[in-house]
C-alpha positions, 0 to 999 in steps of 0.5 A, spaced: 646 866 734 643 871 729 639 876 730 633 875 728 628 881 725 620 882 728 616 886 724 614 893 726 607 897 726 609 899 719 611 893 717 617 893 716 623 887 719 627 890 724 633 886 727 632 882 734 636 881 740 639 876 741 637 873 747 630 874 745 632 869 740 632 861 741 639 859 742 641 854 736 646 849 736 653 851 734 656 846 729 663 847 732 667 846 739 670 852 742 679 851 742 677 853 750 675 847 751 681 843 751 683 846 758 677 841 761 681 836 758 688 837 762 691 842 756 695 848 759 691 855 758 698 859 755 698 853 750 690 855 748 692 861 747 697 860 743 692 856 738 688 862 738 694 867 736 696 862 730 688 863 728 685 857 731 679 858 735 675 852 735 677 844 735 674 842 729 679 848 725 685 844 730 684 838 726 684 840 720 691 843 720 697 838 720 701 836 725 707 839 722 704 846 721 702 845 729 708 845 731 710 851 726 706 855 732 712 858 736 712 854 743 708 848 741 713 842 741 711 835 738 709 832 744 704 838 746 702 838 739 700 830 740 697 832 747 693 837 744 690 833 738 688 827 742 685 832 747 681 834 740 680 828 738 676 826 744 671 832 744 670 831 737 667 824 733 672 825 726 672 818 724 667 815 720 659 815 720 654 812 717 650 814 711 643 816 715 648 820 720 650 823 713 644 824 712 642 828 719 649 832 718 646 834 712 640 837 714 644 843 718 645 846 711 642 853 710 640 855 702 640 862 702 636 866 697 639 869 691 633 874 690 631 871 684 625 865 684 628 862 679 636 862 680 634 860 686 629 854 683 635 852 678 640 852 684 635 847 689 633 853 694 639 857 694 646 859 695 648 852 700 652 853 706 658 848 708 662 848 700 663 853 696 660 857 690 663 860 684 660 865 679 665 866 673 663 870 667 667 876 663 666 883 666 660 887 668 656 879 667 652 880 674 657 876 679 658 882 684 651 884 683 649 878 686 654 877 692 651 885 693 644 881 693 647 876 697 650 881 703 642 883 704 639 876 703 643 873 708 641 877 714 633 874 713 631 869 718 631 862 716 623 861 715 624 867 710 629 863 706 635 867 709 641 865 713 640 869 719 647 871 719 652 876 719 656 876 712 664 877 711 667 881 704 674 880 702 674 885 696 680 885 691 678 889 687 674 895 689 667 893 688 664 894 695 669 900 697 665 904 691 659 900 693 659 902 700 661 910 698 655 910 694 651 907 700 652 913 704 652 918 698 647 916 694 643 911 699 639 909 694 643 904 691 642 900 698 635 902 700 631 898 695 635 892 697 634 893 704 627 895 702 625 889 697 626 884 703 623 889 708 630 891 712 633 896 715 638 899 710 643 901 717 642 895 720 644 891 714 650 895 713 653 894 721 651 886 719 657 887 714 665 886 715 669 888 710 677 888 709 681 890 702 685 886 700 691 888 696 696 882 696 695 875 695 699 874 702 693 880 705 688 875 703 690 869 706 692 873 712 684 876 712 681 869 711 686 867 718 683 873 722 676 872 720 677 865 725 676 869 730 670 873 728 666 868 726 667 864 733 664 869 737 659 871 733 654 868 727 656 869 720 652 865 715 656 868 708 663 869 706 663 873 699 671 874 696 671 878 690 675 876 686 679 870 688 684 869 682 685 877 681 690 878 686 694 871 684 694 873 676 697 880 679 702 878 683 704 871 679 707 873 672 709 867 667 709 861 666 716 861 671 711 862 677 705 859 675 707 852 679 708 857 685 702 861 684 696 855 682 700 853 690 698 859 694 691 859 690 691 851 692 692 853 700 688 859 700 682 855 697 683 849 702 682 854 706 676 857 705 673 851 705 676 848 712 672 855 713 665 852 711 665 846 714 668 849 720 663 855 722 657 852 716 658 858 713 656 858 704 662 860 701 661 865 694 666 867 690 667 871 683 671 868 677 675 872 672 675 868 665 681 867 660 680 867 653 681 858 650 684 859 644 684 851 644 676 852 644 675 851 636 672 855 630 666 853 632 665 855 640 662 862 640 665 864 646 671 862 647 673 864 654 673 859 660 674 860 668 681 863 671 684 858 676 685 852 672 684 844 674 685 847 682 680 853 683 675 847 679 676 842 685 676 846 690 669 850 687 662 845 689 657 849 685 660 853 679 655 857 675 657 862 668 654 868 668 654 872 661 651 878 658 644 876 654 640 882 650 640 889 653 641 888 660 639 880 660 644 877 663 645 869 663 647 864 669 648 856 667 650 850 672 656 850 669 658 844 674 654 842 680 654 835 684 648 835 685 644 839 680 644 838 672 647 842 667 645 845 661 639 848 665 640 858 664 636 862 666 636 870 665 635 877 669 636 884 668 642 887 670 638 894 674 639 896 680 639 890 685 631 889 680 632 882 677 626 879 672 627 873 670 625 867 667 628 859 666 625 855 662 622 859 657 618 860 664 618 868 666 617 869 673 618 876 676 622 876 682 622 883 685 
């Protein structure tokens, strides 16, 4: 369970500990369990070293990868997941039970009254969102606003949980020299939503990534940190940038959308299986097959296997001064063609849907 906040004398949130805050259920099965169901505690600990730390993260890996794992035969393999499948209900279910799981989603709040009415309440947990637009078009300003909104209680439109970043790019490592040599680049955002800006900071994780293989391998790793404590967020910015480095030409571009594929796979295994929401940042290309008559003929990196894997996909691109545009740009449950501008200062967002102005800050 997060920490949840309680107001002092000033008014200000302050994080609460966590046994005084109502235990809520958790939405995974621990790997430990298995030994109540006759597996050998080695073989446990086996799993564990491999990654897996819960069964519901078990059973979404191939019986082939499983015994991939050093010491684990196909026999053990077979015992273990009919173990799994005994603590687990992973066949079908009807709509109305469809329904109830639904009701676990969080929406977390963007900061922005309208980007979160255009997103139907915000940021979803269980699927991944996807911010593209071309450079300094505001995706990393919103997932910096995302690290802070995320830690709110539930009741305040937040995700009550902790927040992991895996940054590509740099981004947060220049942000988070700035926090401390020049704090006010964190203060406001914590101030906005009356948090202490220490407390938000030791509620953040971070890892560089500088290989796409570093990147997977920190996805691997964070199985273990999200089984022990309550993360809410999973910000990787960028997702495409390491595989456009690493992968040159179209000779390695089957091997490339490949490994993109795998990584993507699991980050969405990670969502559904600890209910976190997923935000990702997207690099656009230039589509020379756009026309004559498209004004900005960019599209998103990653081709047709980045697009699937993407639940909400939202195009972000510079307006007037320091406007900025944000477009459903795919979304199974949400309309299209709906924009909406704010502006690009320092975490202060004014923006407006619909011809429709509202002040978020």
């Amino acid at each position: 369970m997060a920490p949840s906040r309680h107001s002092d004398e000033g008014g200000q949130l302050q994080l609460m500990e966590p046994d005084r805050v109502e235990e809520e259920e958790e939405c995974f099965e621990s790997i430990d369990k298995l030994i109540s169901q006759g597996i050998n505690a080695g073989d446990v600990k086996k799993l564990q070293d491999a990654g897996i730390y819960t069964c519901n993260g078990l059973m979404m890996h191939t019986k082939k990868s499983l015994t991939g794992i050093k010491g684990l035969s196909e026999a053990k393999v077979d015992k273990i997941c009919e173990a799994a499948e005994k603590l687990l209900s992973q066949g079908f279910m009807t709509g109305s039970d469809l329904l109830l799981k639904r009701k676990s989603v969080v929406r977390i709040t963007t900061g922005s009254q309208a980007l979160d009415e255009l997103l139907g309440g915000g940021i979803e947990t269980l699927c991944i969102t996807e911010a593209f637009g071309e450079f300094r078009s505001g995706k990393t300003q919103l997932a910096h606003t995302l690290c802070v909104s995320t830690q709110l209680p539930i009741h305040m439109h937040g995700g009550n949980g902790k927040v992991a970043y895996i940054d590509t790019e740099g981004t947060l490592y220049l942000w988070n020299c700035m926090v401390f040599s020049r704090p006010e680049r964190i203060v406001p955002i914590a101030e906005r939503f009356g948090m202490d800006a220490n407390a938000v900071l030791d509620n953040i994780i971070y890892a560089r990534a500088y290989t796409y293989e570093h990147q997977y391998n920190l996805l691997l790793g964070l199985a273990a940190k999200m089984a022990e404590e309550p993360f809410r967020l999973l910000i990787v910015d960028s997702v495409i940038a390491l595989f456009r480095v690493d992968f040159s030409g179209r000779g390695e571009l089957a091997e490339r959308q490949q490994k993109l594929a795998q990584m993507l796979s699991r980050l969405t295994k990670i969502a559904e299986e600890f209910n976190v929401a997923v935000y990702i940042t997207n690099q656009v290309i230039a589509d020379p097959g756009g026309g004559m008559f498209i004004t900005d003929p960019k599209k998103p990196a990653g081709g047709h296997v980045l697009a699937h894997a993407a639940t909400i996909r939202l195009m972000l691109r510079k307006g007037k001064g320091e406007q900025r545009v944000c477009k459903i740009f795919d979304a199974p449950n949400l309309p299209e063609g709906e924009a909406i501008s704010f502006a690009l200062t320092i975490f202060m967002f004014t923006a407006c849907a619909r011809c429709l102005n509202f002040t978020s800050f």
